[in-house]
PDB file of N, CA, C and O in Angstrom:
ATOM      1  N   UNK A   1      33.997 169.189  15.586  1.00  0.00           N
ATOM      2  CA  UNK A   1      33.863 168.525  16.877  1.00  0.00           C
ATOM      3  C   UNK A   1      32.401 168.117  17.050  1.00  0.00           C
ATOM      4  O   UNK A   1      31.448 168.883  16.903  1.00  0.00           O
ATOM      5  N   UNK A   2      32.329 166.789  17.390  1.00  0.00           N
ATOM      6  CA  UNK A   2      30.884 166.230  17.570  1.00  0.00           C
ATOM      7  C   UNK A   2      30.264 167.046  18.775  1.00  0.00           C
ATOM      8  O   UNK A   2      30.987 167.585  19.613  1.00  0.00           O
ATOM      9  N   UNK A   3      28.810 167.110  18.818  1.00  0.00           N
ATOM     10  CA  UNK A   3      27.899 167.246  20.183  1.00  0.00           C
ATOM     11  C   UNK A   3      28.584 166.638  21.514  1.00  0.00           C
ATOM     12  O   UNK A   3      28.680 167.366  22.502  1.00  0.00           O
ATOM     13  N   UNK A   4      29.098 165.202  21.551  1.00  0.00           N
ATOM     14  CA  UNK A   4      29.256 164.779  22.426  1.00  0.00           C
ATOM     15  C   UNK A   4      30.956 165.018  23.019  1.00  0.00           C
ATOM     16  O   UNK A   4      31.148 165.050  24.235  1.00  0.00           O
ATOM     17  N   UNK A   5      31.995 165.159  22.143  1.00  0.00           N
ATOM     18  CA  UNK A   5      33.054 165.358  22.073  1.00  0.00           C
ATOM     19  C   UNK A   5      33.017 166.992  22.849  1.00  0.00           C
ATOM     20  O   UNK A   5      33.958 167.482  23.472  1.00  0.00           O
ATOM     21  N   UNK A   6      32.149 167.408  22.694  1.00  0.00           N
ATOM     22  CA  UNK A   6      32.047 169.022  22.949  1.00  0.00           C
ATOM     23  C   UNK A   6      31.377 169.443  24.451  1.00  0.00           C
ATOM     24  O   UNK A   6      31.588 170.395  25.202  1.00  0.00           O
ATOM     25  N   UNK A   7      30.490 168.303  24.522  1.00  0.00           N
ATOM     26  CA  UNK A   7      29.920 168.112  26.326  1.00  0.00           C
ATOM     27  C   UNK A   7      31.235 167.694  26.794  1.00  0.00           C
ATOM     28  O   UNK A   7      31.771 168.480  27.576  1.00  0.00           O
ATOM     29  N   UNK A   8      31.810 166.749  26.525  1.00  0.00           N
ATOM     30  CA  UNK A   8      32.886 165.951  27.389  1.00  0.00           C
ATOM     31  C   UNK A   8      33.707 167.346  27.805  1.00  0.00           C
ATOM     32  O   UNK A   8      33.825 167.788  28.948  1.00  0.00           O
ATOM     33  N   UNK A   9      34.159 167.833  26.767  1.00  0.00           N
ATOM     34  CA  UNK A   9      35.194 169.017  27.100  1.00  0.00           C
ATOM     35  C   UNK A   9      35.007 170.305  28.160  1.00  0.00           C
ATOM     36  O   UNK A   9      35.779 170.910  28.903  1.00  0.00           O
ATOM     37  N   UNK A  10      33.443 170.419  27.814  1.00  0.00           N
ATOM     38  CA  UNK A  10      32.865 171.338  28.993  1.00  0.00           C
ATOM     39  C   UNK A  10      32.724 170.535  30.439  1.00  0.00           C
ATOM     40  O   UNK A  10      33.034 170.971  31.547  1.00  0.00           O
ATOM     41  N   UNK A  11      32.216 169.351  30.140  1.00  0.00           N
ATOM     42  CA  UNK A  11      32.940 168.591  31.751  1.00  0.00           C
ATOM     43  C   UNK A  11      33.737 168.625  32.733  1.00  0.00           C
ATOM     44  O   UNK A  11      33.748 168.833  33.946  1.00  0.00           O
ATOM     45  N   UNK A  12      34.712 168.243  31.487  1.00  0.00           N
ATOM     46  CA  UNK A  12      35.999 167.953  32.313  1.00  0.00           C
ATOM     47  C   UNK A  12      36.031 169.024  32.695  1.00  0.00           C
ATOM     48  O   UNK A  12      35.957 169.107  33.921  1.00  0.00           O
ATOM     49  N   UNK A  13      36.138 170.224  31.998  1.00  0.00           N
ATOM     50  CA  UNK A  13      36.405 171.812  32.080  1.00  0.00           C
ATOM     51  C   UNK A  13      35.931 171.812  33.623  1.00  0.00           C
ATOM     52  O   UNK A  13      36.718 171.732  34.567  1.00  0.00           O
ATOM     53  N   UNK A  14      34.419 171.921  33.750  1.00  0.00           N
ATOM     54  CA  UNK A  14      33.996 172.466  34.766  1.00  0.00           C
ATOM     55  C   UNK A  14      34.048 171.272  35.770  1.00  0.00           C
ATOM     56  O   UNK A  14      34.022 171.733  36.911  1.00  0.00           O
ATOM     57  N   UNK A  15      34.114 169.876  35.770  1.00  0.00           N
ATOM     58  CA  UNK A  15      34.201 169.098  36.618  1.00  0.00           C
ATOM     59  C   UNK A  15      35.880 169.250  37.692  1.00  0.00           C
ATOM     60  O   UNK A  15      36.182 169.236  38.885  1.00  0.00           O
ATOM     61  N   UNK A  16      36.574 169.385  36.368  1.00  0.00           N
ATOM     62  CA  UNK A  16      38.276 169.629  37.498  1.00  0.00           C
ATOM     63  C   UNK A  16      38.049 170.499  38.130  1.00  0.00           C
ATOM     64  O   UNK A  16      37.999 170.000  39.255  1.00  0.00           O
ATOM     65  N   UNK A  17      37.823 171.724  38.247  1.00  0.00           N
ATOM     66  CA  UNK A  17      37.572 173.191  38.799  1.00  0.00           C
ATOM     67  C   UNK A  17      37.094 172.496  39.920  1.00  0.00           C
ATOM     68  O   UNK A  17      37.849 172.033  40.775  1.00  0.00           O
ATOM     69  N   UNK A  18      36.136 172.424  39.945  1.00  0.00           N
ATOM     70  CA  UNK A  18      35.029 171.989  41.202  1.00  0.00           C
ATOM     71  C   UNK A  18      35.972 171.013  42.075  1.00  0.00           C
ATOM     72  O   UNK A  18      36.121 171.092  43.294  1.00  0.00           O
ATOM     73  N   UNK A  19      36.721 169.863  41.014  1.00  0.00           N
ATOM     74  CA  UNK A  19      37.511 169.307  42.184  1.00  0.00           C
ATOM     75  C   UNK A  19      38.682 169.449  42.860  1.00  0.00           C
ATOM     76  O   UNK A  19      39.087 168.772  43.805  1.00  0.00           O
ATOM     77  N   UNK A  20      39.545 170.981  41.958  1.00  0.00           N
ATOM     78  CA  UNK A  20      40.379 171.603  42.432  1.00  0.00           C
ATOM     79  C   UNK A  20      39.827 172.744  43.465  1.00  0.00           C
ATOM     80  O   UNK A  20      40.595 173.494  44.067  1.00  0.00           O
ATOM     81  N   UNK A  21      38.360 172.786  43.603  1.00  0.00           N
ATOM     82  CA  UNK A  21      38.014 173.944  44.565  1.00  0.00           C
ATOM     83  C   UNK A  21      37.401 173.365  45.640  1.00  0.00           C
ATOM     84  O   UNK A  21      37.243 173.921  46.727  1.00  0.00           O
ATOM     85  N   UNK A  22      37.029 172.182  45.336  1.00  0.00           N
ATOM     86  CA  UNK A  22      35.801 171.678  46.648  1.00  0.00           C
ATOM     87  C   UNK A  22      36.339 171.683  47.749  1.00  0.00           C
ATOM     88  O   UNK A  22      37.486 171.239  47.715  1.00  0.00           O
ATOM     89  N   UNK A  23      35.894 172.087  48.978  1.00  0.00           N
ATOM     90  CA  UNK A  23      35.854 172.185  50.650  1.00  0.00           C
ATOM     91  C   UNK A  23      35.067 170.952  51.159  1.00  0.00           C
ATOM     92  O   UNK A  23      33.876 170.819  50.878  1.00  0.00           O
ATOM     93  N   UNK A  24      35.788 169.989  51.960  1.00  0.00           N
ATOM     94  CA  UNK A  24      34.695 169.199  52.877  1.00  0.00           C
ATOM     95  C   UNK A  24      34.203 170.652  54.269  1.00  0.00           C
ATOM     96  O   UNK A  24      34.660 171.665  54.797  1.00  0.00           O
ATOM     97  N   UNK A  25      33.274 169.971  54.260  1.00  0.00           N
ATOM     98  CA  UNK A  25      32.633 171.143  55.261  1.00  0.00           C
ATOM     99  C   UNK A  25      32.706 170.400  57.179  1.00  0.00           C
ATOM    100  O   UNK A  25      32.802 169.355  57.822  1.00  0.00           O
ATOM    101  N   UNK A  26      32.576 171.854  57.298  1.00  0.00           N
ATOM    102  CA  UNK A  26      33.171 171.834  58.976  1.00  0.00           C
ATOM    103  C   UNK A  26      33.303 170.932  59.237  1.00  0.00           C
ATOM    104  O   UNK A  26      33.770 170.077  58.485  1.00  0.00           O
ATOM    105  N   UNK A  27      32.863 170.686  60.708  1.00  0.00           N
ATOM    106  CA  UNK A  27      32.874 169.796  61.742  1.00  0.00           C
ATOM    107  C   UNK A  27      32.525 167.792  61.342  1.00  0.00           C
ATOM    108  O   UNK A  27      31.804 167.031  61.988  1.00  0.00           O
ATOM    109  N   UNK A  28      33.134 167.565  60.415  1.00  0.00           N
ATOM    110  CA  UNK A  28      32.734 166.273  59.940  1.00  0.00           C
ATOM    111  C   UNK A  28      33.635 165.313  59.982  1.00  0.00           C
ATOM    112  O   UNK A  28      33.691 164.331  59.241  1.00  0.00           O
ATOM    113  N   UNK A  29      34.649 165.717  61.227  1.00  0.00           N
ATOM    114  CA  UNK A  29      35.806 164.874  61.183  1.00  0.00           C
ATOM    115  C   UNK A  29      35.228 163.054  61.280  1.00  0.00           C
ATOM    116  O   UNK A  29      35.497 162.092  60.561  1.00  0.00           O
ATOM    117  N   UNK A  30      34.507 163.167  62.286  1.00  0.00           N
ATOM    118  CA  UNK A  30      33.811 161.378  62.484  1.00  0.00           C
ATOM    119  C   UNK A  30      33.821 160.492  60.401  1.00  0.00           C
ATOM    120  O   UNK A  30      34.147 159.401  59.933  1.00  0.00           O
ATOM    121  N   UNK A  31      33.461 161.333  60.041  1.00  0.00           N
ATOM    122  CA  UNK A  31      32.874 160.757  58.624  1.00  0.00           C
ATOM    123  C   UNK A  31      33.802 160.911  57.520  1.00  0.00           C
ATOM    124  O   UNK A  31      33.573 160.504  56.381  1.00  0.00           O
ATOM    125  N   UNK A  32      34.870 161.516  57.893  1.00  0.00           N
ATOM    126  CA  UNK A  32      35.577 162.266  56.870  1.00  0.00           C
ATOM    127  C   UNK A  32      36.435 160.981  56.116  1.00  0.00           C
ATOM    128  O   UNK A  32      36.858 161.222  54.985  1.00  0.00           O
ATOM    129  N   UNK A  33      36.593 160.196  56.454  1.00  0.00           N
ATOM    130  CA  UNK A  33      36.805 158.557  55.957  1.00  0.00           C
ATOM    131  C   UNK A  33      36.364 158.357  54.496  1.00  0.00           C
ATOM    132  O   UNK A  33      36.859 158.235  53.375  1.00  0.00           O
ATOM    133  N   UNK A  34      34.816 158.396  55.287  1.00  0.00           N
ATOM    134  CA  UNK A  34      33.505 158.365  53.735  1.00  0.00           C
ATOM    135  C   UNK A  34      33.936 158.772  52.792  1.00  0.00           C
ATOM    136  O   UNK A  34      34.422 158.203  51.814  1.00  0.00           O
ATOM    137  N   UNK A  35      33.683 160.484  53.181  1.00  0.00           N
ATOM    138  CA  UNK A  35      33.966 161.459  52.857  1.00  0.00           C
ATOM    139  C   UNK A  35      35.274 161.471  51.245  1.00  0.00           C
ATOM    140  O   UNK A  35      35.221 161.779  50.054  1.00  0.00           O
ATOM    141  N   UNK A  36      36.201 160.982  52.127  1.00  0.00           N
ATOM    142  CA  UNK A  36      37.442 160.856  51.182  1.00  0.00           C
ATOM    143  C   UNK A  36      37.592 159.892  50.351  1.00  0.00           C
ATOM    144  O   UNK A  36      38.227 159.904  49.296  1.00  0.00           O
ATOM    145  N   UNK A  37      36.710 158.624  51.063  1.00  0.00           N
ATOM    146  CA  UNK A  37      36.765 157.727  49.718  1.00  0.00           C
ATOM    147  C   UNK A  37      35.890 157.739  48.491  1.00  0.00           C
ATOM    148  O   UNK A  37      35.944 157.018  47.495  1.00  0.00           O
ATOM    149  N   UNK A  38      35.044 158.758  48.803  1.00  0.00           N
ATOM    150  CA  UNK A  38      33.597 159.109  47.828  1.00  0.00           C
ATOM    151  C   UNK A  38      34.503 159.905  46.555  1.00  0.00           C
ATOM    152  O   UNK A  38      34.606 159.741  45.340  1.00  0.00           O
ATOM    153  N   UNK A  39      35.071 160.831  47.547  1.00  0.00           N
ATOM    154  CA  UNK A  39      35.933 161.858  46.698  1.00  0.00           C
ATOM    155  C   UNK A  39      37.036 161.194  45.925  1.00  0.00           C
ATOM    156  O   UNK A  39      37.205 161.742  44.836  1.00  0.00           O
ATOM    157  N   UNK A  40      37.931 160.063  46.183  1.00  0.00           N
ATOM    158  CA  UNK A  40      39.021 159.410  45.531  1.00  0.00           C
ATOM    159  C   UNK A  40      37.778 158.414  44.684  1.00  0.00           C
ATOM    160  O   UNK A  40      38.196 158.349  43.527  1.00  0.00           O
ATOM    161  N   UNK A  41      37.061 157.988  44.733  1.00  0.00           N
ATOM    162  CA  UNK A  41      36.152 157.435  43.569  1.00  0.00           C
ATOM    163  C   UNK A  41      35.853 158.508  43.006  1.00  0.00           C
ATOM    164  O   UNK A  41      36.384 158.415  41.900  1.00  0.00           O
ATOM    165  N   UNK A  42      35.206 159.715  43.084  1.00  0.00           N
ATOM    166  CA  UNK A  42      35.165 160.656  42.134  1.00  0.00           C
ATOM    167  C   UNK A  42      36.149 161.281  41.321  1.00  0.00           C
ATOM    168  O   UNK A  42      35.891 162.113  40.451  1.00  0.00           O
ATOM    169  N   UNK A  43      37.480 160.793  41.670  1.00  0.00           N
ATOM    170  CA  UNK A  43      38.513 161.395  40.888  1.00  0.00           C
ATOM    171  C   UNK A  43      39.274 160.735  40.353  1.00  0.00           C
ATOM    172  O   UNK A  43      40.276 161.097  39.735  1.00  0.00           O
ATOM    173  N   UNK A  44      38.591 158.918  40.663  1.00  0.00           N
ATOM    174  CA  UNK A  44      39.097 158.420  39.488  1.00  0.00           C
ATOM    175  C   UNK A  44      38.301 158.378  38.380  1.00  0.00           C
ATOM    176  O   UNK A  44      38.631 158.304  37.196  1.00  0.00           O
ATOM    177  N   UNK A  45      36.855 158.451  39.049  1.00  0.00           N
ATOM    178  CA  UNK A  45      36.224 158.514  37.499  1.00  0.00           C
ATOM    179  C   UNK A  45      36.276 159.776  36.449  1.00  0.00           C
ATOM    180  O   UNK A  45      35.625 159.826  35.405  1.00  0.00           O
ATOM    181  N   UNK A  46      37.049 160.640  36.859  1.00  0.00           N
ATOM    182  CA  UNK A  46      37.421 161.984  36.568  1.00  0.00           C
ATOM    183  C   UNK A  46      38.643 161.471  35.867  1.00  0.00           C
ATOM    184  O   UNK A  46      38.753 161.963  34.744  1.00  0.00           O
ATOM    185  N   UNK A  47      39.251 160.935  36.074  1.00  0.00           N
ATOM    186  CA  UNK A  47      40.479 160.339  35.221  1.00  0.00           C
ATOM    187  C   UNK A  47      40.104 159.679  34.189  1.00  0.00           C
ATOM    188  O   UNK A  47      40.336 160.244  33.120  1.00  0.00           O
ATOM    189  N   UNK A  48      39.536 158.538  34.133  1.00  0.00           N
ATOM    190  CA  UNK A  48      38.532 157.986  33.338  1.00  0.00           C
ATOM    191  C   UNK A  48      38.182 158.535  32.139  1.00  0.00           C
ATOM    192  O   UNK A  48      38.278 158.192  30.961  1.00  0.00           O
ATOM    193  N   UNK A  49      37.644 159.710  32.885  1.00  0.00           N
ATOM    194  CA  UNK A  49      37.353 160.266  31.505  1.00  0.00           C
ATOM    195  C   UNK A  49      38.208 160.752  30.809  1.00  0.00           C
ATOM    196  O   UNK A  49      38.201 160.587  29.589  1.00  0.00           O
ATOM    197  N   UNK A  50      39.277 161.571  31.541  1.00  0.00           N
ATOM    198  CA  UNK A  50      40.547 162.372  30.637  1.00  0.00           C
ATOM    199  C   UNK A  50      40.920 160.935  29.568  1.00  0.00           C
ATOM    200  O   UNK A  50      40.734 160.904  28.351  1.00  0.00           O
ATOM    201  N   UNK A  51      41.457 159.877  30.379  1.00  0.00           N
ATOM    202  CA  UNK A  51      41.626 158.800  29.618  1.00  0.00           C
ATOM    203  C   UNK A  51      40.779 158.369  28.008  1.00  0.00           C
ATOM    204  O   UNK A  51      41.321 158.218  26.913  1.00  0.00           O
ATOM    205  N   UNK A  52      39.795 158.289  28.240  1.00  0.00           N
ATOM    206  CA  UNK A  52      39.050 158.143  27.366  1.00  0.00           C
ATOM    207  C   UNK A  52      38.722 159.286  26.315  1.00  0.00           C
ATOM    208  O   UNK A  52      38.714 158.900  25.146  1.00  0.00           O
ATOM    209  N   UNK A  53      38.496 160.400  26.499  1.00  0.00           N
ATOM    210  CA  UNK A  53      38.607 162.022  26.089  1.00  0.00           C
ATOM    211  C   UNK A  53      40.360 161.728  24.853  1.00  0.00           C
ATOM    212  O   UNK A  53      40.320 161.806  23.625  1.00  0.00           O
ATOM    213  N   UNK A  54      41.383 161.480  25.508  1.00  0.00           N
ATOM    214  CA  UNK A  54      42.694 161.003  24.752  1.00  0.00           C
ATOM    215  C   UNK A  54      42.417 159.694  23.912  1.00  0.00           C
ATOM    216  O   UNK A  54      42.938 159.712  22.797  1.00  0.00           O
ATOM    217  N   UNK A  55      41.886 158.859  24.150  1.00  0.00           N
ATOM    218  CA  UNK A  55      41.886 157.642  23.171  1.00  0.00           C
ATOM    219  C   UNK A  55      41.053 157.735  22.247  1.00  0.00           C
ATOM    220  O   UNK A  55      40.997 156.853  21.391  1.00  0.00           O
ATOM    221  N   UNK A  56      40.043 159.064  22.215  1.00  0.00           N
ATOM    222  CA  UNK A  56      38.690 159.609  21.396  1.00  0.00           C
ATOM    223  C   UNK A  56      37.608 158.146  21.750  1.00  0.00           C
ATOM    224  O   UNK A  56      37.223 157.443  20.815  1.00  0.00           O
ATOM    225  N   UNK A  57      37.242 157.861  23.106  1.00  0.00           N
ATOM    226  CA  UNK A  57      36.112 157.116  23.468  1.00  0.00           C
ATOM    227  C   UNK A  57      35.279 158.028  23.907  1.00  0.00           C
ATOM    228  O   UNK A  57      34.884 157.836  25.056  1.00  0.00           O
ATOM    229  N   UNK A  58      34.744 159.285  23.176  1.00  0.00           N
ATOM    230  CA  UNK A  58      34.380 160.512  23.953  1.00  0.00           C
ATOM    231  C   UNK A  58      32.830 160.230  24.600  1.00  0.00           C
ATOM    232  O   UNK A  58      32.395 160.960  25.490  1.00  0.00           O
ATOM    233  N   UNK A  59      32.049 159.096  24.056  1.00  0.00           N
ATOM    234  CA  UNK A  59      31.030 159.066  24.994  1.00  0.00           C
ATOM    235  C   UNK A  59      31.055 158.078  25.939  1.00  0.00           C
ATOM    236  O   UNK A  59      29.977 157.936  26.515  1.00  0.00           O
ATOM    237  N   UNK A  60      32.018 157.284  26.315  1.00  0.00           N
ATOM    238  CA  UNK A  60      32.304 156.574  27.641  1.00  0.00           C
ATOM    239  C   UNK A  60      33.199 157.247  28.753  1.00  0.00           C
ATOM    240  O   UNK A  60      33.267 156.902  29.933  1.00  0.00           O
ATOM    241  N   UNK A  61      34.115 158.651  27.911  1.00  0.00           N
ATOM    242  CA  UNK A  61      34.586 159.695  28.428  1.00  0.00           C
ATOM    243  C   UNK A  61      33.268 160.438  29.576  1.00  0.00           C
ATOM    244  O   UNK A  61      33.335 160.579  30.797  1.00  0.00           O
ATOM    245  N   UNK A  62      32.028 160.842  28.534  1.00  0.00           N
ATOM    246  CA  UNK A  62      31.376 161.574  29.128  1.00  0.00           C
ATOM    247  C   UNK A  62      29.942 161.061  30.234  1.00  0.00           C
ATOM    248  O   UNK A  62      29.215 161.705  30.990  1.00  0.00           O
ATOM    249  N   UNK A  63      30.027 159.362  29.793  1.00  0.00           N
ATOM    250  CA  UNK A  63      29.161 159.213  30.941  1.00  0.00           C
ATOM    251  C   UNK A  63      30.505 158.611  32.637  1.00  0.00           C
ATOM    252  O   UNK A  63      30.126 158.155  33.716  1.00  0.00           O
ATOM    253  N   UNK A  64      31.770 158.841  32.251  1.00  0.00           N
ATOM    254  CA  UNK A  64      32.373 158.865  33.447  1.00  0.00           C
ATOM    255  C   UNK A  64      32.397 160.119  33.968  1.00  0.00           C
ATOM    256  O   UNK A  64      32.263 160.390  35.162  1.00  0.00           O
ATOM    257  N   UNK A  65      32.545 160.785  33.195  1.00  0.00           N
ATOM    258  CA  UNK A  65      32.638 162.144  33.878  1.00  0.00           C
ATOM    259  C   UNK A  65      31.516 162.991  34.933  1.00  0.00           C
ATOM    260  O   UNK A  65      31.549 163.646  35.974  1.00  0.00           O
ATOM    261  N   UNK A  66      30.558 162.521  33.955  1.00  0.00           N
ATOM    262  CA  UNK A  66      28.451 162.798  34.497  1.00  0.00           C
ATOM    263  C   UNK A  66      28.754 162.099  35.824  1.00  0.00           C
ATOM    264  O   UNK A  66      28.574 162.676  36.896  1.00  0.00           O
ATOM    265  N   UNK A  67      29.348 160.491  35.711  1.00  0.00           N
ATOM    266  CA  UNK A  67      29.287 160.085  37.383  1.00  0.00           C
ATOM    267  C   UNK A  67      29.950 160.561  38.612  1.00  0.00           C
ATOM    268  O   UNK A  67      29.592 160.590  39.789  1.00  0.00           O
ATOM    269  N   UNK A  68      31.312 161.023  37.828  1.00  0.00           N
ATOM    270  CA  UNK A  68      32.089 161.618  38.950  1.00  0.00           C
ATOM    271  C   UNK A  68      31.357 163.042  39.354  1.00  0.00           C
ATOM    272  O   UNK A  68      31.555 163.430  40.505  1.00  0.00           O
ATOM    273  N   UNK A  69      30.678 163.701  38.651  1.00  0.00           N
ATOM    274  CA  UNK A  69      29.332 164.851  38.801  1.00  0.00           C
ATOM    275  C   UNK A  69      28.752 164.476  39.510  1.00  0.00           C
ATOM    276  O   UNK A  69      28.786 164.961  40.641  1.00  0.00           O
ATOM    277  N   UNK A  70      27.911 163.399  39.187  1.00  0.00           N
ATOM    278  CA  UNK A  70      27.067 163.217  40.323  1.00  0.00           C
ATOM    279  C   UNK A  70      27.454 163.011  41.760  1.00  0.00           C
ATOM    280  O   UNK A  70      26.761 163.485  42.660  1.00  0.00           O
ATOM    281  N   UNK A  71      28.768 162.172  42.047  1.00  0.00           N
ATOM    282  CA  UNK A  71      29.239 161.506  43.338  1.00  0.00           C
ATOM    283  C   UNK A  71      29.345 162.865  44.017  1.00  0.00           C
ATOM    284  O   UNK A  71      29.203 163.146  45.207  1.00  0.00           O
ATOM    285  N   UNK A  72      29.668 163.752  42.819  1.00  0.00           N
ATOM    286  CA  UNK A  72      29.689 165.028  43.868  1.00  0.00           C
ATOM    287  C   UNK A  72      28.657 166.261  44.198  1.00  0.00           C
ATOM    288  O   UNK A  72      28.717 167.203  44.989  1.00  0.00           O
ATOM    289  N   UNK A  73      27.689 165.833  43.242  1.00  0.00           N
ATOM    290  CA  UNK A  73      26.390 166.226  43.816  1.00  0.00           C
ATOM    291  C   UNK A  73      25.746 165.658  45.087  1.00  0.00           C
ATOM    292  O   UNK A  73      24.999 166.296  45.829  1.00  0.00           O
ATOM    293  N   UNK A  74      26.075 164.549  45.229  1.00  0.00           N
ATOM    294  CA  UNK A  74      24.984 163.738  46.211  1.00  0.00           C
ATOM    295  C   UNK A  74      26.223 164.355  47.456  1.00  0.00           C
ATOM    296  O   UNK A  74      25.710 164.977  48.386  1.00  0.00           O
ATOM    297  N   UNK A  75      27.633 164.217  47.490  1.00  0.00           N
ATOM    298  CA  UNK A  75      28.204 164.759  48.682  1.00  0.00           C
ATOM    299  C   UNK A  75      27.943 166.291  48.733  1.00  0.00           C
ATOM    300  O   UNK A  75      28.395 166.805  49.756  1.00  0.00           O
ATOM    301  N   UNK A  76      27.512 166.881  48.140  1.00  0.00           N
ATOM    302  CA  UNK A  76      26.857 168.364  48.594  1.00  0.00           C
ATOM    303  C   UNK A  76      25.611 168.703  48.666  1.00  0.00           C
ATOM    304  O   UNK A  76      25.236 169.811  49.051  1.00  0.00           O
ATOM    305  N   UNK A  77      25.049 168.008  48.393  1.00  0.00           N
ATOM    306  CA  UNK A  77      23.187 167.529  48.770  1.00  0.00           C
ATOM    307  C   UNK A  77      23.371 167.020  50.416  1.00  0.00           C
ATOM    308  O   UNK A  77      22.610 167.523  51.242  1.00  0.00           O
ATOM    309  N   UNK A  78      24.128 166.278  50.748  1.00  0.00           N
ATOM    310  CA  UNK A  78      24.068 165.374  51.875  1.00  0.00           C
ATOM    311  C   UNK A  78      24.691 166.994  53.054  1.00  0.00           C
ATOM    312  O   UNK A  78      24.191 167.044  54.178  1.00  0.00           O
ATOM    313  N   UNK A  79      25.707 168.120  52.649  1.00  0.00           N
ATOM    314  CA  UNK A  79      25.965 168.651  53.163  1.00  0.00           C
ATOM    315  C   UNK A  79      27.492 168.599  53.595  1.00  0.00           C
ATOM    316  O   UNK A  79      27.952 169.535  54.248  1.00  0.00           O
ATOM    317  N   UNK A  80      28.114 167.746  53.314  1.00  0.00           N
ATOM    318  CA  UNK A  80      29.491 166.810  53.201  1.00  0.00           C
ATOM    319  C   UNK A  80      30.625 168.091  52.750  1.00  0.00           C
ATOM    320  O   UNK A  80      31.489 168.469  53.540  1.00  0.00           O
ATOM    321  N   UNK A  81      30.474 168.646  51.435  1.00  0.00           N
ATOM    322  CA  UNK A  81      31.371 169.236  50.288  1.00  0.00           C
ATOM    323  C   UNK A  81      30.717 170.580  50.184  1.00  0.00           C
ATOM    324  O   UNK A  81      29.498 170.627  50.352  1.00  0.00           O
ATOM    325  N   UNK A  82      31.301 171.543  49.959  1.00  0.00           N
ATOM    326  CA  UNK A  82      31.008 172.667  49.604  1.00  0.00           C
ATOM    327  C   UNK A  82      31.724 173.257  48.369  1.00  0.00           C
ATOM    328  O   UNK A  82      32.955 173.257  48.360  1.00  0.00           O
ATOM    329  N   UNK A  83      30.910 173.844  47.150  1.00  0.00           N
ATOM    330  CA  UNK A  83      31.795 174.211  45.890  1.00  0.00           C
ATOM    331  C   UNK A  83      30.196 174.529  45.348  1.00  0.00           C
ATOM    332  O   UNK A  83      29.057 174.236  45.712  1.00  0.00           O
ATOM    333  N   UNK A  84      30.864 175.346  44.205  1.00  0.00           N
ATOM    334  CA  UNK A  84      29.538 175.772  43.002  1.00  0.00           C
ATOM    335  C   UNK A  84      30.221 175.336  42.042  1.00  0.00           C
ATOM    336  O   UNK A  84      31.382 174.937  42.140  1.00  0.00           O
ATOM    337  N   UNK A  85      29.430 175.383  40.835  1.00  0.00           N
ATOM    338  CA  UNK A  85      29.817 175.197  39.480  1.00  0.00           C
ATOM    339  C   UNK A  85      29.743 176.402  38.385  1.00  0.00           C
ATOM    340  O   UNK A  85      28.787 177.177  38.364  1.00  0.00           O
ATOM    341  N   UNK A  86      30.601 176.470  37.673  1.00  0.00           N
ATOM    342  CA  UNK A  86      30.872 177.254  36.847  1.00  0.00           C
ATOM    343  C   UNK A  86      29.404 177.972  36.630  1.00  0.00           C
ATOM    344  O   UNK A  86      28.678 177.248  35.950  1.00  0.00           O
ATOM    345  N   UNK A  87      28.768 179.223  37.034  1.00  0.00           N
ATOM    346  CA  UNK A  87      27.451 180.192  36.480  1.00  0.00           C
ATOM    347  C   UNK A  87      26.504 179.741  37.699  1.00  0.00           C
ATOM    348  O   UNK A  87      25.287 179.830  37.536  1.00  0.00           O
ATOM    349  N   UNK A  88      26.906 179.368  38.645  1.00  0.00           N
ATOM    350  CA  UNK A  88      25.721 178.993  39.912  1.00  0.00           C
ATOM    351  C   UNK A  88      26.057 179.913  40.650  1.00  0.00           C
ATOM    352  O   UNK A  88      27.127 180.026  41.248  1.00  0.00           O
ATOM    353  N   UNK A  89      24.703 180.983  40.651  1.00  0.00           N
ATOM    354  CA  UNK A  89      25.000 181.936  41.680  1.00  0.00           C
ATOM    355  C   UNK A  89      24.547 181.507  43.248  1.00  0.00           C
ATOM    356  O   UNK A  89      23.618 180.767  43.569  1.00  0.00           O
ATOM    357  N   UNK A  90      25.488 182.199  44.104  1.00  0.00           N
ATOM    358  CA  UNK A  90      25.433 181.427  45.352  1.00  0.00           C
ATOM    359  C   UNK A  90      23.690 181.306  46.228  1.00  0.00           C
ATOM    360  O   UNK A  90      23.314 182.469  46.084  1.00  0.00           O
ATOM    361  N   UNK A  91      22.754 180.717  46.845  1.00  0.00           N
ATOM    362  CA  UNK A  91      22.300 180.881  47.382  1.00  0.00           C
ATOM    363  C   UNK A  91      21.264 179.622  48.103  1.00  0.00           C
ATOM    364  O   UNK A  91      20.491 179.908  49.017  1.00  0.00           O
TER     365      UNK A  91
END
């Protein structure tokens, strides 16, 4: 298994988790619109990659996957989403 074939897999790994666990956070009903369409772009580019991961495009697999990462970094930076990632201890 290549370097990159081997990131992709830890991705997806830890990217589904996160999007089978993520919480929008409290009181954000006004925005929650955003909110959901940030998240349905993040989970298609999460598809994306599975897609690509199956056709062995494993490094167009893994820079979809990095984006759907990020979309969901910046919604838990902003305060939006709540979730950790696989070895992030809470604080």
């Amino acid at each position: 298994m290549s370097d990159v074939e081997s990131k992709l897999e830890k991705y997806l790994e830890d990217t589904g988790k996160v999007l089978e666990e993520l919480s929008v956070c409290g009181a954000l009903a006004a925005g929650r619109g955003e909110i959901s369409d940030v998240l349905r772009l993040a989970r298609s580019y999460f598809q994306d990659a599975q897609h690509f991961q199956r056709s062995g495009e494993h490094l167009v697999g893994l820079v979809a996957v990095v984006y759907c990462s990020g979309l969901l970094d910046a919604l838990r930076t902003l305060g939006l989403v709540s979730y950790r990632w696989r070895g992030e201890v809470e604080g």
